[in-house]
N, C-alpha and C positions, 0 to 999 in steps of 0.2 A: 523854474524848470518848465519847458515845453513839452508838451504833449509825446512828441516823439522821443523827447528825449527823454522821460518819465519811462518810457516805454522798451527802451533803450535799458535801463536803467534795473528794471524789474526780467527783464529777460535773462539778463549777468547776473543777478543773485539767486533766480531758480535755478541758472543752467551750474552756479557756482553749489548750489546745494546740490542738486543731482549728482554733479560729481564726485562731493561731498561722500554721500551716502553709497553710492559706488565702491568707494573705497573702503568703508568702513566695514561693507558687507564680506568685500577682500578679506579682510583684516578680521573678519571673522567678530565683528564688535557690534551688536546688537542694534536695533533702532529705540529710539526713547519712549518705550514700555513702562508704566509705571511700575514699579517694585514695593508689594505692600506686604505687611506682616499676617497674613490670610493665609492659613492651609490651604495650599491645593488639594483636590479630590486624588492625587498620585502623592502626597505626602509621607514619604521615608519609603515607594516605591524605591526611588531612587533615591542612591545615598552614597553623597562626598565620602571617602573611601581611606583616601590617602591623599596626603598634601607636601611638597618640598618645594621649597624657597630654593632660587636659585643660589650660588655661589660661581666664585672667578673658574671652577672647572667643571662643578656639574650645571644641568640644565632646572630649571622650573619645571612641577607637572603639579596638576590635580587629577586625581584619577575620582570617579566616579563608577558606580556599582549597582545594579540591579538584578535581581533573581528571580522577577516577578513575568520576565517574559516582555517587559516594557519596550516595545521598539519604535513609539510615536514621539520621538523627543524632537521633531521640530521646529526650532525656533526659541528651545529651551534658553537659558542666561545663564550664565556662570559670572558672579560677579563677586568684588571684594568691596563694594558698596564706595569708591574711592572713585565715582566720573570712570570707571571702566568696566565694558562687559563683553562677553565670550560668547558668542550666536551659536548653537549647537545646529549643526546641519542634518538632512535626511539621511538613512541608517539605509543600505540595500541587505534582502537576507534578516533574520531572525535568528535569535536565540535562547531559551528561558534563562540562562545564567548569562549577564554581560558586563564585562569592562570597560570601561569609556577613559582613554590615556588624553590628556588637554597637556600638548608638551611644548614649552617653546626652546623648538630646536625647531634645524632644517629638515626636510623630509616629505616625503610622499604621505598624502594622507589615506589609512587603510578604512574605509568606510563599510566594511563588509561584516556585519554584523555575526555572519552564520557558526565561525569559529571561536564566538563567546568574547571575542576584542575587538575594540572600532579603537585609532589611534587617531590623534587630530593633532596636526603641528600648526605653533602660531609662530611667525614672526615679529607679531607686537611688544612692544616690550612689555617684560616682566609686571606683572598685578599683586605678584606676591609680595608684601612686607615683609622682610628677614628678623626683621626684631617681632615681629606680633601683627596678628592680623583676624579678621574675620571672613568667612569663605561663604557664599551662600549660592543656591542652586534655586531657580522660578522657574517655571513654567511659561509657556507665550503668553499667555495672561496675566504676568507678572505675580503670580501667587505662589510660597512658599513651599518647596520640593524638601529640602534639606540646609541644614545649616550648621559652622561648625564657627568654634575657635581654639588661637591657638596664640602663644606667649603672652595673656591677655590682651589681643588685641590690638587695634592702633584707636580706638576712639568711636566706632561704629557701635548703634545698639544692639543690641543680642535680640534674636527673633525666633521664633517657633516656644521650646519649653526651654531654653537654655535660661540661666538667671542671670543676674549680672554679677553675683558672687561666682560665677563658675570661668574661672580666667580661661582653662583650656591648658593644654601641656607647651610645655617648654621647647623651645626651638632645640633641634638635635646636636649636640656637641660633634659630630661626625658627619662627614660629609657624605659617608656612604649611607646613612640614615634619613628614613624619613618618618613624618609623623602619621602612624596608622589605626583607623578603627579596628580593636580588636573584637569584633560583635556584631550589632547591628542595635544596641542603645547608643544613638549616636546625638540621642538628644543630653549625654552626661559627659562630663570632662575625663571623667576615670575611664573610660571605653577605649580612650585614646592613649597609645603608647611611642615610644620613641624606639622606633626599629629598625635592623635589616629594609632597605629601598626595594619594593616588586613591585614598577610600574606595569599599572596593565597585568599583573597578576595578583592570583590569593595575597593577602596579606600573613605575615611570618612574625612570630614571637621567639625569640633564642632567647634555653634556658641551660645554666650550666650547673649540672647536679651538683649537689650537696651534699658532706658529710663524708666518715672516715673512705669509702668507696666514690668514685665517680669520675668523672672529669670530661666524660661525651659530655657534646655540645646538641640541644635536644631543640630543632627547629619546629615550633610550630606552625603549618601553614592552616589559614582562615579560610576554606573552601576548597573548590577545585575548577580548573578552568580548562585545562587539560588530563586528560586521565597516562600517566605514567607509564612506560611499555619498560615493565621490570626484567632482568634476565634473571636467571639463579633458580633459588627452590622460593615458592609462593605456597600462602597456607590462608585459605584454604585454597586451595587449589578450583574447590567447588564450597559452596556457603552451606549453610543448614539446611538440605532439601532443595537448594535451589541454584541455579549458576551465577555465581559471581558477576556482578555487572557493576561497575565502579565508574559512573559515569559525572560528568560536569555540575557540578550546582553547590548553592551557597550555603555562608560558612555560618557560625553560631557563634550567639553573644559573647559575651565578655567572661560572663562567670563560669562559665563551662570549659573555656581557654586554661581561666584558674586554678579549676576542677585537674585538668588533664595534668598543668604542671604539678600539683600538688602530689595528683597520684602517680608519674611517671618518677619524681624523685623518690617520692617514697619507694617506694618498689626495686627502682636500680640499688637501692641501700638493703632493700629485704632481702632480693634474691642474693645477693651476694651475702651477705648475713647467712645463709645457709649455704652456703660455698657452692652458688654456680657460679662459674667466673665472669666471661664478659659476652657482649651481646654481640650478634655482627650489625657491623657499623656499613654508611657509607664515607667516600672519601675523607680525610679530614677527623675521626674517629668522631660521626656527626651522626644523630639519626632523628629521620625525616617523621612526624607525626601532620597527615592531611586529616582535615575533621573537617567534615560538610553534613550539611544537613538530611536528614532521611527522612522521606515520607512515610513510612511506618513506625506502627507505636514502639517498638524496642528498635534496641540499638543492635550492629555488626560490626565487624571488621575484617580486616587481610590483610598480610605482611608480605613480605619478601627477604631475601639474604642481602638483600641491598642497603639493608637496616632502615626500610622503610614502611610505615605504616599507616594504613585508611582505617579510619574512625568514622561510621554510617551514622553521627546520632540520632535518634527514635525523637518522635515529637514530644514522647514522657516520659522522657531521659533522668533516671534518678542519677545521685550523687553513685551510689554504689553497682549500680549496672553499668555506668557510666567507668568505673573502675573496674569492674568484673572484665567488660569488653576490652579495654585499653592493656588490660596488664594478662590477659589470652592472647594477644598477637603480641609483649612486649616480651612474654616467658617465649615466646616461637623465635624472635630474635637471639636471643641462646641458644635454642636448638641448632640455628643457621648459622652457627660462628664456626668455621671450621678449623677442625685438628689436624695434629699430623702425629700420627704414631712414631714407635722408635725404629722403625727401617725409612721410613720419610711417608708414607703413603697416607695422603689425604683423605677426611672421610667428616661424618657428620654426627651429632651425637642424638641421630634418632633412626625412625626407620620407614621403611617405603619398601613398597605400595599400602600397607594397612598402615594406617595413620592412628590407629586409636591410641598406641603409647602417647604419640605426640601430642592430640587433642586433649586425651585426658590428664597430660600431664600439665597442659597450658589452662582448661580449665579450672584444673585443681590448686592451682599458685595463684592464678589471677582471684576466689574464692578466699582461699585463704588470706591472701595479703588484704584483701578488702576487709575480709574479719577481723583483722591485726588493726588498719586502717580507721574503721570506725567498730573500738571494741563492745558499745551497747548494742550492735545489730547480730542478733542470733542466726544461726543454719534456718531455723524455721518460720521466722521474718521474710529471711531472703527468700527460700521456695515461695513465700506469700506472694512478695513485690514482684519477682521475675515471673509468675504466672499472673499477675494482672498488668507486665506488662507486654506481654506476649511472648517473654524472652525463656532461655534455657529454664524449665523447672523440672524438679521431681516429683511437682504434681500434675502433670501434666504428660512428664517424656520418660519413655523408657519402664512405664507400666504397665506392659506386656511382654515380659520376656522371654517369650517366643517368637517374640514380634518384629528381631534384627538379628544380624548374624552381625556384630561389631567389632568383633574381633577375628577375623578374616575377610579380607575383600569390601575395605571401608565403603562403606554407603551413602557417608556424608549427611545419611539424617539426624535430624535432634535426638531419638533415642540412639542411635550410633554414640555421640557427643556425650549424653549425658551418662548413656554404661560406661564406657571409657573414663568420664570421670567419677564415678561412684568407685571401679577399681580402685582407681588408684588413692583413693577416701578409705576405701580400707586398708589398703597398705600401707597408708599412713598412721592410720589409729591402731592397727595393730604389730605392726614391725617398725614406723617411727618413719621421719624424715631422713633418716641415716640409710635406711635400705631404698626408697626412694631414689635417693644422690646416689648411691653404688650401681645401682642399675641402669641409670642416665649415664654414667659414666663409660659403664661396661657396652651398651646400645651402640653400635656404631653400622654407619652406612657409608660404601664406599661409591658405591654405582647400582644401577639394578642389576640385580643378576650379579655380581661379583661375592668369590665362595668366600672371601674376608667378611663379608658381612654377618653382625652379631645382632641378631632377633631377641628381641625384648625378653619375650619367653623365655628363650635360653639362660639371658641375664638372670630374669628372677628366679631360673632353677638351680643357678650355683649360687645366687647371693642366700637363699632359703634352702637350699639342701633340701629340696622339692621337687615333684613331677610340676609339671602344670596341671596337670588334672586335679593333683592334691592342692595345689594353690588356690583354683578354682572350687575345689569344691570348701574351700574355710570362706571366701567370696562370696558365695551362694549362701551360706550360712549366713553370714554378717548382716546381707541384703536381706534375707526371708525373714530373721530372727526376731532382732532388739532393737536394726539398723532406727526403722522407720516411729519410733518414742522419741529418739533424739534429733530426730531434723525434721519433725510436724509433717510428715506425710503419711496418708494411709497405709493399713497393713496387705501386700501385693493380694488377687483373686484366684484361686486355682483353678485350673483351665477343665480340668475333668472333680466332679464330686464323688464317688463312690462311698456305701455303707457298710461296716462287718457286721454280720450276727450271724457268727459262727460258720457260716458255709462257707464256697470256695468262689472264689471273683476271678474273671484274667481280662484285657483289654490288650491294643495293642493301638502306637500312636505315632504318630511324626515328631519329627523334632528338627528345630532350624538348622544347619550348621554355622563354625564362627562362635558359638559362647550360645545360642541360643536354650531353650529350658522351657522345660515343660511340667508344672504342677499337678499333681494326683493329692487330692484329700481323701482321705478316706478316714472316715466317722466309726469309733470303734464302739460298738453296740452290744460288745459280748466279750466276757473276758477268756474265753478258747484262747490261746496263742494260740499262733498264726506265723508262715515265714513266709516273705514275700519272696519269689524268684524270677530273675529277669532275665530275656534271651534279648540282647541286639543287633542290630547289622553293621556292616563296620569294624575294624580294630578296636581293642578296647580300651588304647591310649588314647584314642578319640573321644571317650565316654566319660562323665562324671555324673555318679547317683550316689545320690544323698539319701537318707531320712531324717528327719525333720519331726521328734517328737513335741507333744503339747499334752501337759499332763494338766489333769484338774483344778493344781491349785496355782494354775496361773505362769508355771517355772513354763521351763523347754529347754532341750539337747537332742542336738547335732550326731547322727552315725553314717559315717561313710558305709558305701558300699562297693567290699572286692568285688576286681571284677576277672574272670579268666581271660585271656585272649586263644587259649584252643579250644573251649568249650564255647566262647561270645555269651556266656551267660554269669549271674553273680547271684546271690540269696544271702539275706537276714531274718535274724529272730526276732521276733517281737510277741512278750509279753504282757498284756493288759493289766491282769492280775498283782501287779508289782506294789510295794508298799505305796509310792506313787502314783495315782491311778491315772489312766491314760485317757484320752477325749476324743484327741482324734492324732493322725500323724501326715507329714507330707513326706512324699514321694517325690524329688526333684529329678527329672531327669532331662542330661544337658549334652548335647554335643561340643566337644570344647576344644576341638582342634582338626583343623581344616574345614574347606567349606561345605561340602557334601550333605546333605541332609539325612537324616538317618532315621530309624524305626525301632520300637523299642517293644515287647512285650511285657508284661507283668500278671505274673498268676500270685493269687492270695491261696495261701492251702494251708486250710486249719491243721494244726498239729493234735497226734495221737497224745493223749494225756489221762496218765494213772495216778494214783494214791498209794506209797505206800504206808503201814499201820501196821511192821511186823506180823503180815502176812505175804503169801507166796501168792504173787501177781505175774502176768507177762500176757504176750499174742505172738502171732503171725502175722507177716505183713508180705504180699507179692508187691516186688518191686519192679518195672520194667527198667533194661540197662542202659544206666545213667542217671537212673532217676534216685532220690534220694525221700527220707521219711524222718522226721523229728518226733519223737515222743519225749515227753516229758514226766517226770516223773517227782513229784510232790511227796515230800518228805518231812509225814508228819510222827516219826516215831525216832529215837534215840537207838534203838538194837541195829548192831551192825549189820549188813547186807550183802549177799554178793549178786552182782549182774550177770548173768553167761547170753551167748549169741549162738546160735547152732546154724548150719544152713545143708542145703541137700551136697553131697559128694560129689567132687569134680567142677564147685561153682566155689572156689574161694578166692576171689579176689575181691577186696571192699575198702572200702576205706569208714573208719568211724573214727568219732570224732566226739568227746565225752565232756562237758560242761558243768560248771561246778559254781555254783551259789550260794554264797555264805548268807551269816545273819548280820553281817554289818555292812552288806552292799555289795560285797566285792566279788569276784567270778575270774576263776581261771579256766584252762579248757586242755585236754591233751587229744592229741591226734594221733591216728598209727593207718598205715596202708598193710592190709594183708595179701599177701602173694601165695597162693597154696600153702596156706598155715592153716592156724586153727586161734579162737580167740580166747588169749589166757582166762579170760575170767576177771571179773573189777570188783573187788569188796569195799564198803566205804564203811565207815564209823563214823557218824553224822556229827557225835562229838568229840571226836579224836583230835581234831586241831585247835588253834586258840578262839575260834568263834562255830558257829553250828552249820552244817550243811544244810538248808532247807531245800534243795529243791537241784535236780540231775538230769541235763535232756543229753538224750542218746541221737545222733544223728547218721543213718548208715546209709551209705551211698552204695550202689550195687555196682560197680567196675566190672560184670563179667558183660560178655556180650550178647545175653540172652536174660527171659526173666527167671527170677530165681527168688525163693520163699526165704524169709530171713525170720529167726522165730528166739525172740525173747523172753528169759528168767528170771526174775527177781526172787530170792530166795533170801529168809532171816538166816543168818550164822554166829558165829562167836568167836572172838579173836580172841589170841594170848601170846606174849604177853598184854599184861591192859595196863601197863605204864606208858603211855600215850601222849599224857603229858608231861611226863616227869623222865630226865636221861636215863639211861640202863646204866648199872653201876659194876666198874670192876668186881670181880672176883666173886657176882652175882649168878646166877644161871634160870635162865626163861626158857622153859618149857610149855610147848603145845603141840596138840594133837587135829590133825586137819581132819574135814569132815571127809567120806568118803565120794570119792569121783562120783561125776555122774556125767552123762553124754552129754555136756555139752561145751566139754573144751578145756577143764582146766578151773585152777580155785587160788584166789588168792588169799593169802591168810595171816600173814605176817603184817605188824605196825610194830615200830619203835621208836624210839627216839633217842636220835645218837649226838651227843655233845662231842666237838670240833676235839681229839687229841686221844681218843678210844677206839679203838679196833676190838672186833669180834671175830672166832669162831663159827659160822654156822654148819649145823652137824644132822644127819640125817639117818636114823634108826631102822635099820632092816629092810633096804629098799626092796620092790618084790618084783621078777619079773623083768630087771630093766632098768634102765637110766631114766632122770629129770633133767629136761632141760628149767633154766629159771631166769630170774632179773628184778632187779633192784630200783625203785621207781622212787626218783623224791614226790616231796609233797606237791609240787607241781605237774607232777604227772611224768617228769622227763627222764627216762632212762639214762641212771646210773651207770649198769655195769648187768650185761650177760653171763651165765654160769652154767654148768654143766656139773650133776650131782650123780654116780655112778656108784655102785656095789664096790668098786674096787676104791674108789676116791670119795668116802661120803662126808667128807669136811674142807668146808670153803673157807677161807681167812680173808675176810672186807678189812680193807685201811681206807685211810684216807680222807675220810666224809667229814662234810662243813657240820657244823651243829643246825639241829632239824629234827621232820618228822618221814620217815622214809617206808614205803612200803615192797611186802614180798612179792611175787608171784613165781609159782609153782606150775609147771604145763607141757604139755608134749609127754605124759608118762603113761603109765600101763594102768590098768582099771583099778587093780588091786592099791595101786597107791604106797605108800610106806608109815610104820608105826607111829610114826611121832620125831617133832625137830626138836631143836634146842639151841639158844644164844649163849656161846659164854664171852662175857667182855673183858678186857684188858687195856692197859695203859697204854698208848701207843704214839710215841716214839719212844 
């Protein structure tokens, strides 16, 4: 060959290779880069994603994934190690989460990285093996990105960590299927699943519940690439303290997919187990679970009525927060199914604007069922786990209880969240999951503002034959009590400390509205009783005050406090002195309906306190009008007693109110309001009934409109007859002699005891002067029957009375009095 023609010769096979590679570059097929089994420094940055083998109708893709923000892939290789590769071209725009679709179909290539998808179409043919293949992803310097297999393979080595026992999953029996990482362990064969086809988007796991309930079809999608523009009711509307932002990024491994199936069927079988019925779905009776990754250490979530649900998982994602969060927005999907009552009118089985039924009811199921779930993990584990991992605790939220109004005018913070589910933590332990369900059932919301709408509150006031206030305050109870022994968190702080020793204390405070509460300690240093009296602002269906006793040996009980709504004030007794000695007590006081904040006072006023010892005791006491005085009165002697009340002429309106103390605990009380009377007079026999009276407080409230001196008797007397204990007997005759009047109103003198089918005579001897009026009082203080004893009519015939111990009273007569009564009994009917 000649020179020229050598030359000739060498110019046709450069210009034939140039062309050559021209074309290949078209064709999107790499130049001959060596391909070695070397980590690249971006290894499992980027990661083979999803893979489908063509067939005669669908097309071939490998999609490809990164979350790492990687947007320097050019020059990358996609190769099936078979003499063929796929040149990854330049990316415009950015994105931290990205899809990369390699499709051979026809099509415009979208190369715009900024929307989290690049889509690349080839026209080469197919690289995929249908029977078995290996996929692998290099770098421009031929060093290994990602690697995958699949039906084991066609004959290529396995490269990165994969083994060569690890064949890889099965080609998909369905063509609408392809083979997808569910995770990002994509160095293991089990990561890979045969699924639902989402080129160029999250990958999806479909699972079909189990068990005697179920039959939704429960998608799970692997990330998020687009964020979902939901219609309907969304929860939260706002997250815990902060605005909901549900933005693009990737998805989480394998066993956490596992995790979410495990605990979504478990749970569609719990809750329905406890007859909630069905969830709202979308299309298809389908519901949608996205789970993507979160850069913070706990976990979130958000629902919609669309039956769809975001899973934020925490970087310290347990098994059981992981369930906690998952099955709170899967109890919300229940709430969002809607009903239709029996006129047809649609509505929802919760309430709005104040969410805290709905929270505290999704927290409280989600809790529960986890418990149910994995039953070694205690209440008090969990407060552990959820506060080291940033997530809902009670050692952490909701340990100021004055610190939210949560139940009015939701707030959306974690102590919002976590009252709301303590509520409903007590309603459970103490009225059961059956009142619970009655009350979700009753709960309905038709629109805002529409007068069908049925308020939680309401619900729980007919399911419990309850105020809310009184709901509220067994609540408060529960919470300040016992609550905090059984679920390992501390016992709450009292906001104010106060000490007794004997004097008198007042303060006065704020209080949140919405459910908020305000603790008063007060340290008892003196055994004086003492009645606490409270004035507020505000209605007094809006108030709930509690006391909160703590005795010595470690016990406690609970005393609500009346409260007036004309007067806006309430007051209790409290004795230190009691066989159980007291330490200190709490004062709870709570706004607990609407949002308004309110203001409370509290005055401490030691109580007047005698001794009687079968001697003649009493005082005076100026009362200004309305104001009220307790004396008590310590009863250390067996001989009967009578009390009288006198007050100046022209000032009789009062009310009192007489309290009675046995020796086996127990205390009854009677009340009377005086309207220009006079006060008959109280005789007691300390051991006239079946256990001993120790101890009598007199409480007299002054009702006139001016001050007025009110002045006290305790005088010994002697009753007759003294069968007391024992019934009065036919055809018997009880004779006594009353002591003579004396200014101050009147004597009561008569006890008997009358067995249920006897009637008496009572008879009265030479009356002087003048008529008796009288009255018949059982052993509880409550008026029998009114009488009227006259010169012309001095014999009363009683019938009718229960068996018991019943007492006289004699009053309204002339000074002189009359001779002497007398009982005769009879058979009667």
């Amino acid at each position: 060959m000649n020179r020229r023609a050598a030359a000739i010769v060498i110019i046709i096979v450069i210009g034939v290779a140039a062309v050559s590679y021209i074309l290949l570059m078209q064709g999107h097929i790499s130049p001959p880069v060596e391909l070695v089994d070397e980590k690249s420094s971006s290894y499992q940055d980027v990661l083979i994603n999803e893979v489908r083998p063509g067939t005669e109708s669908t097309n071939a893709y490998v999609e490809l994934y990164t979350s790492t923000g990687h947007d320097d892939m050019e020059d990358w290789i996609v190769t099936t190690y078979d003499e063929d590769r796929i040149i990854l071209p330049v990316f415009g725009g950015n994105s931290e989460s990205l899809f990369i679709l390699i499709s051979w179909s026809e099509g415009i290539d979208d190369l715009d990285a900024s929307d989290g998808q690049v889509t690349i179409h080839t026209d080469e043919a197919e690289i995929l093996d249908s029977s078995g293949d290996e996929v692998g992803l290099h770098d421009s310097e031929g060093r290994l990105v990602s690697f995958m297999r699949y039906g084991g393979g066609n004959g290529d080595e396995v490269l990165g960590d994969w083994t060569d026992s690890e064949l890889g999953i099965d080609i998909p029996s369905s063509e609408e299927d392809s083979i997808s990482l569910m995770g990002n362990e994509n160095d293991y064969s089990e990561s890979w699943i045969s699924t639902m086809a989402t080129p160029g988007e999250p990958n999806v796991e479909i699972l079909t519940t189990t068990g005697t309930y179920g039959g939704e079809e429960v998608f799970i999608y692997n990330g998020i690439r687009i964020v979902p523009e939901p219609d309907g009711l969304v929860r939260p509307e706002n997250d815990r303290g902060e605005n909901v932002t549900i933005t693009p990024g990737p998805g989480v491994n394998a066993s956490v997919v596992a995790l979410v199936k495990e605990h979504i069927n478990f749970s569609l079988n719990f809750f329905r187990e406890h007859n909630f019925t069905d969830p709202a779905t979308a299309t298809g009776n389908e519901i949608k679970i996205r789970l993507v990754r979160s850069g913070s250490s706990e976990s979130t979530g958000s629902s919609n009525s669309n039956g769809e649900i975001v899973i934020r998982v925490g970087r310290d994602a347990t098994k059981e927060e992981l369930k906690v969060v998952g099955e709170h927005e899967l109890l919300h999907l229940f709430q969002f199914k809607r009903r239709t009552d029996s006129s047809g009118g649609a509505y929802y089985p919760l309430h709005e604007p104040d969410y805290w039924w709905d929270e505290g009811m999704a927290e409280f199921w989600a809790v529960y069922s986890m418990l149910r779930n994995y039953p070694n993990m205690t209440m008090t584990e969990w407060n552990e786990m959820a506060h080291r991992l940033g997530s809902l605790s009670w050692l952490d939220h909701f340990r100021d209880i004055n610190g939210t109004g949560a139940f009015h005018d939701w707030d959306h913070s974690w102590d919002s969240y976590m009252a709301a589910f303590l509520f409903v933590k007590f309603i459970n332990e103490s009225f059961g999951t059956e009142t619970l369900l009655e009350v979700f059932n009753r709960t309905k919301y038709y629109g805002r503002g529409d007068p069908r709408n049925v308020d939680p509150k309401d619900a729980f006031a007919k399911a419990l034959n309850m105020t809310w206030s009184e709901i509220y305050s067994l609540f408060l109870s529960w919470l300040l009590l016992d609550s905090h022994q059984a679920n390992g968190v501390p016992v709450y702080t009292p906001h104010i400390r106060l000490n007794y020793t004997g004097g008198s204390l007042n303060d006065t405070v704020g209080v949140q509205g919405g459910g908020g509460a305000v603790i008063e300690e007060i340290e008892v240093s003196n055994t004086t009783s003492f009645r606490i009296q409270l004035n507020h602002s505000g209605a007094s269906q809006n108030w709930t005050v509690i006391v909160l006793i703590f005795y010595e040996d470690g016990t406690n009980g609970s005393i609500p406090v009346q409260l007036n709504d004309t007067t806006m004030s309430g007051e209790i007794f409290i004795d230190p002195s009691t066989e159980k000695q007291i330490s200190r007590i709490w004062v709870v006081k709570s706004v607990t309906e609407g949002p308004i904040d309110g203001r409370i006072t509290m005055r401490i006023i030691p109580s007047i306190e005698m001794t009687y010892n079968n001697d003649t005791i009493g005082d005076t006491v100026l009362l200004n009008s309305g104001e009220s005085v307790y004396e008590v009165i310590e009863v250390n002697s067996t001989q009967a007693f009578s009390v009288f009340l006198n007050w100046s002429d022209g000032y009789s309106h009062w009310n009192i109110t007489v309290l009675r103390f046995w020796s086996d605990g127990t205390n009854d009380s009677y009340s009377t309001e005086i309207v220009n009377g006079t006060w008959p007079g109280y005789t007691v026999d300390p051991d006239a009934g079946p256990t001993t009276i120790t101890k009598l407080i007199f409480i007299k409230e002054n009702l006139n409109e001016t001050s007025v001196p009110i002045t006290m008797r305790v005088t010994p007397t002697t009753e007759s007859p003294t069968n007391a204990n024992e019934p009065i007997e036919p055809g018997n005759t009880y004779h006594w002699e009353p002591n003579p009047w004396d200014p101050f109103g009147g004597l009561l003198e008569g006890y008997i005891y009358i067995e249920s089918g006897i009637a008496f005579d009572f008879i009265s001897e030479t009356l002087h002067n003048g008529e008796f009026s009288g009255m018949v009082l059982s052993s509880n203080l409550t008026v029998m029957e009114e009488f009227l004893v006259t010169p012309s009519s001095p014999v009363l015939q009683l019938r009718g009375y229960d068996t018991g111990l019943y007492y006289f009273v004699l009053h309204s007569g002339p000074s002189t009095g009359f001779d002497w009564t007398e009982i005769k009994p009879y058979d009667w009917p």
